[in-house]
C-alpha positions as CSV (number, residue, x, y, z in Angstrom):
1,X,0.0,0.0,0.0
2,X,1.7,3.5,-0.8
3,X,0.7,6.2,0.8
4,X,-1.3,9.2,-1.1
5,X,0.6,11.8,0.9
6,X,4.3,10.2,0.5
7,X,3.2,10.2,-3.1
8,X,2.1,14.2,-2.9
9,X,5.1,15.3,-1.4
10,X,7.1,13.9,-3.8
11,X,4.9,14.9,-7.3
12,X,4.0,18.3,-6.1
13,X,7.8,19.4,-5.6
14,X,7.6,23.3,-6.8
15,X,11.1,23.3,-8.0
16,X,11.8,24.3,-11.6
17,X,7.9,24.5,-11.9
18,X,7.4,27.9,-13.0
19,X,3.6,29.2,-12.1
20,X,1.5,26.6,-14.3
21,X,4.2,23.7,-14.0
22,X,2.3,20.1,-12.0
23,X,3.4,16.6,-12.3
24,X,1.3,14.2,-11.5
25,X,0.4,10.0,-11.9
26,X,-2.6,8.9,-13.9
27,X,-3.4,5.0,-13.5
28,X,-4.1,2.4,-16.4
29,X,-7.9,3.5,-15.5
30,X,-7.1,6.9,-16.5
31,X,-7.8,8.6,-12.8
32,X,-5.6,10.2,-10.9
33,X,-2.8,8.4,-8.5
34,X,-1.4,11.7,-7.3
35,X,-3.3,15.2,-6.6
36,X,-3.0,17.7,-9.6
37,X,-1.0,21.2,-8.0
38,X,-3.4,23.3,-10.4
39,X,-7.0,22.0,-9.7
40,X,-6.7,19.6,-6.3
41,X,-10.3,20.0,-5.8
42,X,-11.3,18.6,-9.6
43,X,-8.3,16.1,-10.6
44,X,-7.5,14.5,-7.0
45,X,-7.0,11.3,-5.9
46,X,-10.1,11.3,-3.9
47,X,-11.8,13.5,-7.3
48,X,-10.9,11.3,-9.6
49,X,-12.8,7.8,-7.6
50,X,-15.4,9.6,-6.7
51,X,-16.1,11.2,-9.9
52,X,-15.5,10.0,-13.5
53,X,-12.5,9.8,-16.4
54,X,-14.3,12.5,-18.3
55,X,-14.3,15.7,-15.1
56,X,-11.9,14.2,-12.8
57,X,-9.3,12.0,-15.1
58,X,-6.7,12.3,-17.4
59,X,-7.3,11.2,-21.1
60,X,-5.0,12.9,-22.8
61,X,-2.8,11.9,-25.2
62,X,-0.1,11.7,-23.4
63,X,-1.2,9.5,-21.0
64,X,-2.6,7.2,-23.6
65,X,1.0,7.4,-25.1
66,X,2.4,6.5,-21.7
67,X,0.1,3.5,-20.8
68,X,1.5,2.3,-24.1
69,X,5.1,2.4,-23.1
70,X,6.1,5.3,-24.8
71,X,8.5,8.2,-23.2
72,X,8.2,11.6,-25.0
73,X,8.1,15.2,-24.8
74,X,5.3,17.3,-26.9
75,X,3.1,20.3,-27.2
76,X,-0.5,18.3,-26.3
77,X,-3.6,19.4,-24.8
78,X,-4.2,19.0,-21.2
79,X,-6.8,17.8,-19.0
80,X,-8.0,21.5,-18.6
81,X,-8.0,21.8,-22.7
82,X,-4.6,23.7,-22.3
83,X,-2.0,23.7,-24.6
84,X,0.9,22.4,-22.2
85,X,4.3,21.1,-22.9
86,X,4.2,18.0,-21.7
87,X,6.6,15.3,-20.9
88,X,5.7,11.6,-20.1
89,X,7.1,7.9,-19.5
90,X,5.4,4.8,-18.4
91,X,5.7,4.0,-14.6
92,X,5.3,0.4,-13.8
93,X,5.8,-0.2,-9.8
94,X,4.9,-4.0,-8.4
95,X,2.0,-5.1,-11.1
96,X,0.7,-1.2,-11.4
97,X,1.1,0.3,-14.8
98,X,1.1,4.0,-14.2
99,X,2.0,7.4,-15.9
100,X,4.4,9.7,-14.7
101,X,3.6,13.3,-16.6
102,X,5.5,17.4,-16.1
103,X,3.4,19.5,-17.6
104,X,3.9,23.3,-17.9
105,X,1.6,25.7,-19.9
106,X,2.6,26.1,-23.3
107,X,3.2,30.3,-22.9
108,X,5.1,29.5,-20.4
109,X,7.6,27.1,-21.0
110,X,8.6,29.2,-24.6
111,X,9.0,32.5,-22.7
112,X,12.2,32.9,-22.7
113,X,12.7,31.7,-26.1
114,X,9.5,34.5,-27.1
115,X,11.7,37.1,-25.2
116,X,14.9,35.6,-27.2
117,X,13.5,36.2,-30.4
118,X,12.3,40.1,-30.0
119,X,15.5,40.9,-28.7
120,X,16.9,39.2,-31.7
121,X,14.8,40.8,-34.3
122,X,15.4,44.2,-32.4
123,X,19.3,43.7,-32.6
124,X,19.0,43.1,-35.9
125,X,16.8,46.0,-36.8
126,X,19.2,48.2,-35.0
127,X,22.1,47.0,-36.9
128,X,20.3,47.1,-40.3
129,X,19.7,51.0,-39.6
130,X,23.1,51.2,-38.5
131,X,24.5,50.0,-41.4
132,X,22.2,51.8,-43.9
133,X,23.6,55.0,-42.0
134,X,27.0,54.4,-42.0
135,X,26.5,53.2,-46.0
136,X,24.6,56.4,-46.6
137,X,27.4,58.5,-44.6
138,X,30.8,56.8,-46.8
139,X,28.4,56.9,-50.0
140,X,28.6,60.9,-50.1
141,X,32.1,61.1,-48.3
142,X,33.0,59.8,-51.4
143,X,30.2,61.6,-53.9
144,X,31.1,65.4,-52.2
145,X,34.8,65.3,-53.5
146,X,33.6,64.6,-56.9
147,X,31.1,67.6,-57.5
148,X,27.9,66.2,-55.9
149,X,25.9,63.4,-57.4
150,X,26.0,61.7,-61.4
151,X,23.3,63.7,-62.2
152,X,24.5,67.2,-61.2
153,X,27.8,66.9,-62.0
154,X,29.6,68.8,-64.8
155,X,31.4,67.6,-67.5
């Protein structure tokens, strides 16, 4: 017999989380073995027996991925209809089949890489114009000692 709150402890560890980051277990039934961080009252242990796969499971495609013995990491939706990054592998303990899931929202997760790209794009926006200025700048250092531009000059 394990014990739901030795479980807990241990799947609702905040580190490296972010705000929207939960792991949790999901049994070969589809309900909960741990409580979700995000929604304890809806997706608990105690939830998810009481109530049914459809409000208080986990059928996502992840799990179903999971309870077929496959390991991966992928945008899918969650069992809130979020897009989450989620990453999964089977968890097989005595004769229970189990998934193990870390799921963080989506917006989240690719933040920083959001973030990485504007300042990318602005860096390169600043060093276009700075480029075109300096071009500009050399273009009539060079045109001024010859009389001005093709056009104007005199032959």
């Amino acid at each position: 017999q394990l014990s739901i709150d030795a479980i807990n402890r241990i799947m609702q560890t905040r580190d490296g989380m972010g705000e929207s980051g939960e792991s949790y277990l999901v049994g070969d039934d589809l309900l909960m073995r741990s409580d979700s961080y995000l929604d304890p009252t809806g997706h608990s242990v105690i939830a998810s027996f009481a109530g049914n796969v459809e409000q208080n499971g986990v059928n996502t495609v992840a799990v179903k991925k999971g309870l077929q013995g496959i390991s991966d990491t992928e945008i899918i939706i969650d069992y809130n209809g979020n897009p989450v990054l989620s990453a999964y592998l089977p968890f097989t303990f005595s004769n229970l089949k189990w998934v193990l899931l870390a799921e963080i929202d989506e917006s989240e997760a690719f933040a920083p890489v959001y973030k990485m790209y504007w300042a990318i794009g602005l860096i390169v926006i600043i060093t276009l114009i700075g480029v075109a200025a300096i071009t500009i700048m050399i273009a009539k250092s060079i045109i001024r000692p010859l009389g001005g531009e093709p056009s104007t000059m005199h032959s």
